[in-house]
C-alpha positions as CSV (number, residue, x, y, z in Angstrom):
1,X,22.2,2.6,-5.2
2,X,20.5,5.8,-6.2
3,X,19.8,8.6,-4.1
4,X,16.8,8.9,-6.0
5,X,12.8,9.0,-5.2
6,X,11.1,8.7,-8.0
7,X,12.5,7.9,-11.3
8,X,10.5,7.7,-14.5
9,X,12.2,5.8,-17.5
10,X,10.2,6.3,-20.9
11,X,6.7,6.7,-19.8
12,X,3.8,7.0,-22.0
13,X,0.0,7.1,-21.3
14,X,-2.5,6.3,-24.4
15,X,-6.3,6.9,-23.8
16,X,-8.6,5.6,-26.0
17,X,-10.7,8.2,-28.1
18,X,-13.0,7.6,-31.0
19,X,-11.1,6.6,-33.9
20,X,-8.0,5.8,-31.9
21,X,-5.8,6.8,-29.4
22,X,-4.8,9.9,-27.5
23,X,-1.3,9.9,-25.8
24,X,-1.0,12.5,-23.2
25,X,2.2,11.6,-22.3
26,X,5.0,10.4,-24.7
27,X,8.5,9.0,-23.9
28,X,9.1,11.2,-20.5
29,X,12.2,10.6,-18.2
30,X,12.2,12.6,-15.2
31,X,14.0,12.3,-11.3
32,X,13.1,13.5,-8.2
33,X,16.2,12.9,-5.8
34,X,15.5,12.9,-2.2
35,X,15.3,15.6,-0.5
36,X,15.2,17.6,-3.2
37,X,11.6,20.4,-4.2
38,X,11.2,19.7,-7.5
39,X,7.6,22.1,-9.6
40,X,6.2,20.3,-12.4
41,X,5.3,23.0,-14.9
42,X,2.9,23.6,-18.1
43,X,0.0,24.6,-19.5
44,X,-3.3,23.0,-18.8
45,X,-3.4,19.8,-20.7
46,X,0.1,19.5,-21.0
47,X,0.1,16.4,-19.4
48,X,1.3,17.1,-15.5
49,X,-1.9,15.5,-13.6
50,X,-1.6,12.3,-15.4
51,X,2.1,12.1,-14.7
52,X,0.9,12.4,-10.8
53,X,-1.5,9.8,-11.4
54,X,1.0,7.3,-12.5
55,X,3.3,8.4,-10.0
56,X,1.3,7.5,-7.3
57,X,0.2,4.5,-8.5
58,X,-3.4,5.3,-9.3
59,X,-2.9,4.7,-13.2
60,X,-0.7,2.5,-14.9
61,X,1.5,3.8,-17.6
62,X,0.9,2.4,-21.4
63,X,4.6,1.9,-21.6
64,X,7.8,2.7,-19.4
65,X,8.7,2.0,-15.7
66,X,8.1,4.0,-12.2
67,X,10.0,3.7,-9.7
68,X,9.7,4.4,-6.0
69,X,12.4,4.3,-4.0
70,X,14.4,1.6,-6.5
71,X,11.2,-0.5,-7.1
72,X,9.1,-0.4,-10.0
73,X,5.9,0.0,-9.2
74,X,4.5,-2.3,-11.6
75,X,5.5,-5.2,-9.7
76,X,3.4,-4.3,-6.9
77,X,0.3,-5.8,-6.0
78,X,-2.8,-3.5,-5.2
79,X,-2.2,-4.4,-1.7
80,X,1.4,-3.5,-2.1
81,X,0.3,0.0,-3.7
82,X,-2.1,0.8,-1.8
83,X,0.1,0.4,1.8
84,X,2.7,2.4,-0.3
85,X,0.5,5.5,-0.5
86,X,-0.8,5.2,3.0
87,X,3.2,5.0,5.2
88,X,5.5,6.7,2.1
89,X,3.2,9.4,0.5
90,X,1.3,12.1,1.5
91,X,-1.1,14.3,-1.0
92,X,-2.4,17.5,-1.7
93,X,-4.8,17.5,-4.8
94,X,-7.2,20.3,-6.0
95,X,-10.3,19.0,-4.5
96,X,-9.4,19.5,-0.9
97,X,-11.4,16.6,0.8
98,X,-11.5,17.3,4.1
99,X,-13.5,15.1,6.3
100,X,-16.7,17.5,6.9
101,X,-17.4,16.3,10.5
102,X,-14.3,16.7,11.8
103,X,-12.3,19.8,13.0
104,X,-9.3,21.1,11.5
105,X,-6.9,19.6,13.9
106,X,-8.8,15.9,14.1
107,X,-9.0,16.2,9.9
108,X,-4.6,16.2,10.6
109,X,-5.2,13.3,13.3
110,X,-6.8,11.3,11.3
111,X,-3.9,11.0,8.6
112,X,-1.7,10.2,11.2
113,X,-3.8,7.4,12.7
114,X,-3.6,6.3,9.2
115,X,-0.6,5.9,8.7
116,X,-0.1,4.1,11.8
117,X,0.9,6.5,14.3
118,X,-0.1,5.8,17.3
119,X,-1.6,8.4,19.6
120,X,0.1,10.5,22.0
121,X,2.0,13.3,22.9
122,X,4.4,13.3,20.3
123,X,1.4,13.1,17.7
124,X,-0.4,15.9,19.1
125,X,2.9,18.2,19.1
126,X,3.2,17.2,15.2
127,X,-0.6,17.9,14.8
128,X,-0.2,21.6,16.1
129,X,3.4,22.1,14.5
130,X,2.3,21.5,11.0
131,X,-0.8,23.8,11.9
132,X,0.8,26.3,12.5
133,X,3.8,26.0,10.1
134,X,0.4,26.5,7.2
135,X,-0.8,29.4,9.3
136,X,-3.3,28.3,11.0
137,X,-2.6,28.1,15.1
138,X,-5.3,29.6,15.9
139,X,-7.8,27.9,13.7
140,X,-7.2,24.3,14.9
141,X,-10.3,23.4,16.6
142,X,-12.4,25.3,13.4
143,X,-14.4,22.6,11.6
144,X,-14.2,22.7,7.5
145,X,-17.6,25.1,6.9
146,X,-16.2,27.7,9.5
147,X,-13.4,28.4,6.9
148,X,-12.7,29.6,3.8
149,X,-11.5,28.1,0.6
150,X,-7.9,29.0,0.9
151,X,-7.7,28.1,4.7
152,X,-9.2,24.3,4.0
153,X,-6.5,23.7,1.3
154,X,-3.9,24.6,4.2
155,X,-5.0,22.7,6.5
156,X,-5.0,19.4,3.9
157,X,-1.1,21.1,3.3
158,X,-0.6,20.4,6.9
159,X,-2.5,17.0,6.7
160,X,0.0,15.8,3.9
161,X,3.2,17.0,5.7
162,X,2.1,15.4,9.6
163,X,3.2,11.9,8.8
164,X,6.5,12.4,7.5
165,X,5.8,11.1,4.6
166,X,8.8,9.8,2.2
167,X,7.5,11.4,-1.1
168,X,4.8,14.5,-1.0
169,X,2.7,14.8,-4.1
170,X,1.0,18.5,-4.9
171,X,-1.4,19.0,-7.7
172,X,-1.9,22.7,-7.4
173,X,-2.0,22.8,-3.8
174,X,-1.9,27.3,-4.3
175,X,-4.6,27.7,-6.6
176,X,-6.9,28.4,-4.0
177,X,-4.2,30.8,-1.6
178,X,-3.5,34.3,-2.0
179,X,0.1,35.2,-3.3
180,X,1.6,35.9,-0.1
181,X,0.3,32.4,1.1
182,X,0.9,30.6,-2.3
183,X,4.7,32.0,-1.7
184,X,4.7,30.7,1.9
185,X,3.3,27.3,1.2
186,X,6.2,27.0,-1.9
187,X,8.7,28.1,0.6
188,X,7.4,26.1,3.3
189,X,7.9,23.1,0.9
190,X,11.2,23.9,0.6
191,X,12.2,24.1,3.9
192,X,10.4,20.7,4.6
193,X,12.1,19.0,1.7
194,X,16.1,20.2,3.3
195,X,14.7,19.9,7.4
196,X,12.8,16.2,7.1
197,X,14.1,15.1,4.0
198,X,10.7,14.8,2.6
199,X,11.1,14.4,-1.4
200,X,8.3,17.1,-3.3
201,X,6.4,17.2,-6.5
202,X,4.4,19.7,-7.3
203,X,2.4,21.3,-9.9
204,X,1.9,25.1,-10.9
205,X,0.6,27.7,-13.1
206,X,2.1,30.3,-10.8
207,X,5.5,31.6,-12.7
208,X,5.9,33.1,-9.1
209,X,6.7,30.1,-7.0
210,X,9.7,28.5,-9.7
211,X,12.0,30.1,-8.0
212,X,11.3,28.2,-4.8
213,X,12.1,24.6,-6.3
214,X,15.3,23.1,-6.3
215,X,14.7,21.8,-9.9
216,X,12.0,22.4,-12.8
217,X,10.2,19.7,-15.1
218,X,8.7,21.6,-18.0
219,X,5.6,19.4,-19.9
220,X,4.1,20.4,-23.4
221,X,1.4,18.7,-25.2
222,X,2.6,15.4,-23.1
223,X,6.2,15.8,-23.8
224,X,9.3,17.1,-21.4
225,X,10.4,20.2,-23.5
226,X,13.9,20.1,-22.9
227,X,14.1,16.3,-24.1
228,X,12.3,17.6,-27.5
229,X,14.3,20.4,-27.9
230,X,17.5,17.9,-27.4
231,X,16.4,15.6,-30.3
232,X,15.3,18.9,-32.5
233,X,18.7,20.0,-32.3
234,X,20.1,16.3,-32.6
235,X,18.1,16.1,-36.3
236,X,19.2,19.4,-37.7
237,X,23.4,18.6,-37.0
């Protein structure tokens, strides 16, 4: 059996535009083995979001299998997905999306009681261990508005991590972090993925944090570079 997370086998994604199609992604094979930090790089538009999306089941891909864990998603009901997400994944996306009314430590609660945790000491102890793994210790009982832009997007880091979650999906989770936090949250990934076994994607612009992964997936214009590069050389020999 494979050892690994996520596997995608030749996966495209067609939109439709006026006059015909637009592919954003063509033909990708990628792994993430478990346990393992693995940065999904390019430029804007290159591709990296909509891989995400299909990854975590929110879009379908227009050809080509997912799979989580062994199964591909695509046999899944919606029900099946969507309990997937909630007790396997955990997420950290550009728009942060905190819960306004509640402070930072009841905004980590709350993903915890969602994922059926029930309440405790033990869930408490996780609640303050993954706030103060971000930084944030002494900000627990702050609600969103008292903090600042960088300081919210930790506290959604911590929110992500509290559950144990199987698979972590980050969409440029540093964007809004300094680049002594950016390098602690990439680092802090990296320690999560070898001490919990916790499997990470993430996405960057920041050339800084690559060397934190344990592995790189390169996109351009919707294509994995190294595969294209492979089939260059392949049609000049």
């Amino acid at each position: 059996m494979s050892n690994n997370v996520i596997e995608v086998q030749n996966v495209s994604r067609a939109f439709p535009v006026p006059g015909g199609e637009f592919w954003a992604l063509k033909k990708i094979n990628a792994e993430v083995p478990e346990g393992s930090f693995v940065i999904l790089k390019g430029r804007s538009g290159s591709g990296k979001t909509t891989l995400l999306n299909l990854i975590c089941t929110l879009d379908k891909p227009t050809e080509g299998i997912i799979k989580i864990d062994g199964t591909d998603v695509s046999t899944l009901s919606d029900y099946e997905k969507e309990e997937m997400r909630r007790s396997k994944m955990g997420f950290v996306f550009q728009s942060v999306s905190l819960i306004p009314s509640l402070n930072a430590f009841q905004n980590v609660e709350f993903s915890m009681r969602m994922a059926g945790i029930k309440p405790g000491r033990e869930r408490d102890a996780r609640v303050e261990e993954c706030l103060r793994l971000v930084g944030l210790g002494n900000r627990m009982t702050h609600m969103p508005a008292e903090m600042s832009g960088g300081e919210q997007q930790r506290v959604a880091i911590a929110r992500a991590l509290a559950h144990k979650p199987r698979l972590l999906l980050a969409d440029e989770p540093t964007a809004e972090l300094d680049s002594a936090m950016a390098a602690r949250v990439a680092q802090l990934f990296g320690e999560m993925s070898k001490k919990e076994g916790i499997s990470i994607l993430m996405t960057t612009h920041d050339v800084g944090l690559m060397g934190a992964a344990d592995f790189l997936i390169e996109l351009e214009n919707g294509e994995r570079i190294d595969d294209r590069k492979e089939k260059e050389s392949g049609s000049e020999s």
